[in-house]
C-alpha positions as CSV (number, residue, x, y, z in Angstrom):
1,X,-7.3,-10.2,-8.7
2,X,-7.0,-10.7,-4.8
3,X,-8.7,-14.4,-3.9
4,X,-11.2,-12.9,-1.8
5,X,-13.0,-11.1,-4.6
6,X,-14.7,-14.5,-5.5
7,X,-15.8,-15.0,-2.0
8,X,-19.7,-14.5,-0.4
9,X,-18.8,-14.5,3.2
10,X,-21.6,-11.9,4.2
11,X,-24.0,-14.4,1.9
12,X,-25.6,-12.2,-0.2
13,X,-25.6,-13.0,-3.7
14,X,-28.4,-11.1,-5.6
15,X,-29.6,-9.0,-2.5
16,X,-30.9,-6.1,-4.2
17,X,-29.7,-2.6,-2.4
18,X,-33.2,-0.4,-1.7
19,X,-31.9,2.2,-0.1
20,X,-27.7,3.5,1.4
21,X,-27.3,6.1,4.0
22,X,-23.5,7.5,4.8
23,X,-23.9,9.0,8.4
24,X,-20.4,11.2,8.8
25,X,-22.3,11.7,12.7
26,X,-22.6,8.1,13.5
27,X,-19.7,7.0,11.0
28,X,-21.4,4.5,10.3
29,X,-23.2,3.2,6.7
30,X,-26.5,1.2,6.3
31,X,-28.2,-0.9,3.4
32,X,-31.8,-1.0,3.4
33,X,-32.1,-4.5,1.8
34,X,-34.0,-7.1,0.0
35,X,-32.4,-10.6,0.6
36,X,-33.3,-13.5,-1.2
37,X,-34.8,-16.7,1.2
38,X,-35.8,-19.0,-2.0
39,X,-35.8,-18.7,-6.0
40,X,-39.6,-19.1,-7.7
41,X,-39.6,-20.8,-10.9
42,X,-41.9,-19.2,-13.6
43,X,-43.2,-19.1,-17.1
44,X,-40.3,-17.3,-18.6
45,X,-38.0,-17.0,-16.0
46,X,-37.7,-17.0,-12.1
47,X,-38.0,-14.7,-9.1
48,X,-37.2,-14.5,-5.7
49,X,-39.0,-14.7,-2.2
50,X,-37.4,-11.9,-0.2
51,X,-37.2,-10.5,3.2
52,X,-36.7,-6.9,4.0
53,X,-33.5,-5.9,6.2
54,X,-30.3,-3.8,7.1
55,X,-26.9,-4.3,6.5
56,X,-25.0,-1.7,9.1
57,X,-21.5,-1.1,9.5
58,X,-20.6,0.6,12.5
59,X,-17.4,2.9,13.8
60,X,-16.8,3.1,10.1
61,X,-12.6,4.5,10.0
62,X,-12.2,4.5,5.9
63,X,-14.6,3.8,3.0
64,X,-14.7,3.8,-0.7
65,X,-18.1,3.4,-1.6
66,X,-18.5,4.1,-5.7
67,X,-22.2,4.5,-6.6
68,X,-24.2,4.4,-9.3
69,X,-28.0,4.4,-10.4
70,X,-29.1,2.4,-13.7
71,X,-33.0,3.4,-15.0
72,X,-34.6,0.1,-15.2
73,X,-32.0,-2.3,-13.3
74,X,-31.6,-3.1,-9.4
75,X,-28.2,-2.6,-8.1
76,X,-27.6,-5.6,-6.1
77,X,-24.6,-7.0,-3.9
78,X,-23.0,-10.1,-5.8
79,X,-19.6,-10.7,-3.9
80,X,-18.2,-10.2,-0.2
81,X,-15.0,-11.0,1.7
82,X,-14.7,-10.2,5.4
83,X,-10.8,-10.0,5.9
84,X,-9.2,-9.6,8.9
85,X,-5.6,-8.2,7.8
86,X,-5.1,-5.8,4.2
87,X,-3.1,-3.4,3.1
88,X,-6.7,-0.6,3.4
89,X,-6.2,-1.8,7.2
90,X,-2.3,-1.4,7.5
91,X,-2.7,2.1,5.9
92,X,-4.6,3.1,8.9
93,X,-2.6,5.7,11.0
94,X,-2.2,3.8,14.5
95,X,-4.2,6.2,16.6
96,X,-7.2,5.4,14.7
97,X,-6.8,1.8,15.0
98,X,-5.8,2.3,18.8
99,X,-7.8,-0.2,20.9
100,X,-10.3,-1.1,18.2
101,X,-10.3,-4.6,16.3
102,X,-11.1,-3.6,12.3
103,X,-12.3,-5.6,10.0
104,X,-11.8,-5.0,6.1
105,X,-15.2,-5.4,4.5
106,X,-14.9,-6.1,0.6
107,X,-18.6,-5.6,-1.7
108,X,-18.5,-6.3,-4.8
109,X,-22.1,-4.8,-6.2
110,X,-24.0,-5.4,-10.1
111,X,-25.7,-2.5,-10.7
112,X,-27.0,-3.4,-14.2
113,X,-24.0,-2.5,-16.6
114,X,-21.6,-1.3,-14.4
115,X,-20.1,-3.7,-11.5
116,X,-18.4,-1.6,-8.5
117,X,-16.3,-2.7,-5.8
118,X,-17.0,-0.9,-1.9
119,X,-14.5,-1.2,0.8
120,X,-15.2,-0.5,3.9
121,X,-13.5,-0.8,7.5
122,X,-15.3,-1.0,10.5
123,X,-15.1,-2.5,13.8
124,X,-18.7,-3.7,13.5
125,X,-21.3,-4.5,11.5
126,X,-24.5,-6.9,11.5
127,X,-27.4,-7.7,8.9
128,X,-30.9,-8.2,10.2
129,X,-33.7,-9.6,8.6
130,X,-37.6,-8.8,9.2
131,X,-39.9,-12.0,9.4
132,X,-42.1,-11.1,7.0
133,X,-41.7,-12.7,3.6
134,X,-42.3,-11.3,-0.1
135,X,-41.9,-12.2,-3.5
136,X,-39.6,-9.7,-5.5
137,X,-41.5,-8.1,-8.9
138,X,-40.3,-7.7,-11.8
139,X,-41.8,-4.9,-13.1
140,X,-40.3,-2.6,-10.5
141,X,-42.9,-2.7,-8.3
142,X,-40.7,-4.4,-6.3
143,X,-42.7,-6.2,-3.3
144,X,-45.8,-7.9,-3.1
145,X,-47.4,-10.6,-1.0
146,X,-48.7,-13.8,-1.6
């Protein structure tokens, strides 16, 4: 196993994917998010206080994004490595990495009984965060205020 696969660079252990879109227009690929700020503590167990947000990765050259949907479970992001050299970015063809600096994205992702590993190369991406704070359910409801 490659020593970044341990890593949480991006920081975001137990953010629980809502929502992926793959634009082959914009080349670019965005997860709607739910990123934990705090744990709660309860009878039984423990939730989180989230915020809504995007992960976006922009002027997207080569991805392997594996995917999969578990009925009752949230697929959520549990390792990432930002890498600046790999062999995905060497087996670029030069043209396409021709005046661009790319970065090798590793995400390594629980989706209940399956875990999957997403590479992507980009030459940008950012995560935003809304200010508005909620507290996670666990009965699939998934948001609600307190």
């Amino acid at each position: 196993m490659e020593d970044y696969k341990d890593n949480d660079d991006l920081e975001l252990y137990d953010t629980v994917i809502e929502e992926v879109l793959i634009s082959h227009r914009e080349k670019s690929i965005s997860f709607q998010i739910l990123k934990p700020i705090s744990r709660i503590e309860r009878q039984g167990g423990f939730t989180y206080r989230v915020k809504k947000g995007t992960l976006k990765f922009e002027d997207v050259i080569r991805a392997n994004i594996p995917y999969s949907f578990e009925w009752d479970e949230w697929s959520e992001f549990y390792r990432s490595a930002v890498l600046g050299s790999s062999k995905m970015i060497d087996s670029i063809p030069a043209g396409a990495k021709e005046n661009k600096s790319l970065e090798h994205v590793y995400l390594g992702v629980d989706y209940g009984v399956e875990y999957k590993e997403l590479h992507i190369v980009c030459s940008n991406y950012y995560l935003s965060l809304e200010e508005q704070e909620y507290i996670l359910h666990d009965d699939f409801d998934w948001l609600y205020e307190e």
